[in-house]
C-alpha positions in Angstrom: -194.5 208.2 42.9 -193.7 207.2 46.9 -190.2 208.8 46.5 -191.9 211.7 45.0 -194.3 211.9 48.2 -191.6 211.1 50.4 -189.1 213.8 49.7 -192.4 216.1 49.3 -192.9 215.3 52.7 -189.4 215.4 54.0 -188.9 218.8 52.6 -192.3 219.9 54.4 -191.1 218.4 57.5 -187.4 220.4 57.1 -189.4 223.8 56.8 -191.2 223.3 59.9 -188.6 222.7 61.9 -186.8 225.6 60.6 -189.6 228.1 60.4 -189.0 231.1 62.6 -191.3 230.7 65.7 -193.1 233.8 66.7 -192.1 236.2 69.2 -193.7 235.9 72.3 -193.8 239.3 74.2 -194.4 238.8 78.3 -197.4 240.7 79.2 -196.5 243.7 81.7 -198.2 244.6 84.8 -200.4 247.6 85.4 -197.3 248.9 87.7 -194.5 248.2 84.8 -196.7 249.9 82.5 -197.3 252.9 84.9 -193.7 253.0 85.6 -193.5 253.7 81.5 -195.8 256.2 81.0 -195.2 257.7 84.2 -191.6 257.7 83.1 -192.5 259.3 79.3 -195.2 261.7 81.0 -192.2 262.9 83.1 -189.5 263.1 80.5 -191.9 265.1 77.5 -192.9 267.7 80.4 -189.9 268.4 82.3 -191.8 267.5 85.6 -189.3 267.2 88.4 -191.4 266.8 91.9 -191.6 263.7 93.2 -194.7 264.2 95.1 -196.1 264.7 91.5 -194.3 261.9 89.9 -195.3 259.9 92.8 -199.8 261.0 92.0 -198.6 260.5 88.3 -197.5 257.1 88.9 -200.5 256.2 91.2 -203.0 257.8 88.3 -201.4 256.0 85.5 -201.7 252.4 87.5 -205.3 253.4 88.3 -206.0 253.7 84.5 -203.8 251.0 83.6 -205.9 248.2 85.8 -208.8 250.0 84.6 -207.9 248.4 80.8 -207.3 245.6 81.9 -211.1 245.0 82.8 -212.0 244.3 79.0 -214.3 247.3 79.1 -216.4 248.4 76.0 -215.6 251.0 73.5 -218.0 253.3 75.2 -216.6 252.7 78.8 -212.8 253.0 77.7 -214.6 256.8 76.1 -215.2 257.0 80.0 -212.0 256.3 81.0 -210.2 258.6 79.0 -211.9 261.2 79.5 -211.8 260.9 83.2 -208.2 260.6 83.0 -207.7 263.6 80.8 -209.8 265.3 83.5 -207.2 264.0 86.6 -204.9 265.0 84.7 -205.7 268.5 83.8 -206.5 269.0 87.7 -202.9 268.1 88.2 -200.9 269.6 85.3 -200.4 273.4 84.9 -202.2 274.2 81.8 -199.1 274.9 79.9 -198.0 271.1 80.3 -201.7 270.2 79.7 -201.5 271.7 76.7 -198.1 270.3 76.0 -199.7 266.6 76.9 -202.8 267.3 74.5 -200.3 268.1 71.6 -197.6 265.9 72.0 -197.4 263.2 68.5 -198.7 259.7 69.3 -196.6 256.9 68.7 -197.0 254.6 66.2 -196.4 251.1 66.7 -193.7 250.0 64.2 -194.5 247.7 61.4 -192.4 245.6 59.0 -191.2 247.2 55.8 -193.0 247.0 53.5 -196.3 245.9 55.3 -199.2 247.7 53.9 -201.2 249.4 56.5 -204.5 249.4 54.7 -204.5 245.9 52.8 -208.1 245.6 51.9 -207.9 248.6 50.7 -207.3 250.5 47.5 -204.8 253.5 47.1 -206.4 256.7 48.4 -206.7 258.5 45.7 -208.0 261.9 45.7 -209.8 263.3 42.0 -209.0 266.2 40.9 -210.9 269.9 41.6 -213.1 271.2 38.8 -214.5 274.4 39.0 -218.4 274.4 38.9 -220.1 277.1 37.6 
């Protein structure tokens, strides 16, 4: 029975020493994430002045210490908003409209990983006529 615990334990020990540790991501500043989205912003819209790069790049750090604050669902509302407006004041309304429309990104998941686990299969019922 203590060789049976023994290797138990031994083979425990083995997995955690070979377990994958997690990937640990360094946390960006305001200005690297600017820099990003400034560069994205830039690139989707064809925008070629610098002095509107440069107000771009000065908005998007504005907004990007702004989230850092650990504001509430209703203030980061606010600051959307409020950039959306800045924004609009600065874009022609083509590339407004452009920015409004482009697709979001989605953050990439593992294959496989279910997005909704907790919950069932959307399934729709079918249509009946009522009469």
């Amino acid at each position: 029975m203590k060789r049976y615990f023994s290797v138990l334990f031994v083979a425990f020990l083995a997995g955690g020493l070979f377990a994958q540790e997690a990937e640990v991501r360094p946390q960006r500043t305001p200005e690297e994430e600017a820099a990003k989205q400034t560069t994205r912003l830039t690139r989707e819209l064809d925008i070629t002045d610098s002095a509107r790069i440069d107000t771009l790049f000065r908005m998007h750090v504005k907004y990007a210490r702004m989230r850092r604050q650990g504001l509430t669902r209703a203030q980061n509302m606010e600051r959307l908003q409020s950039f959306h407006a800045e924004l609009k004041s600065l874009l022609t309304p083509d590339e407004f409209e452009r920015f409004m429309n482009h697709p979001v990104e989605q953050p990439r998941r593992p294959r496989g990983a279910n997005v909704n686990s907790n919950e069932a299969p959307n399934r729709q019922r079918p249509q009946t006529e009522r009469q």
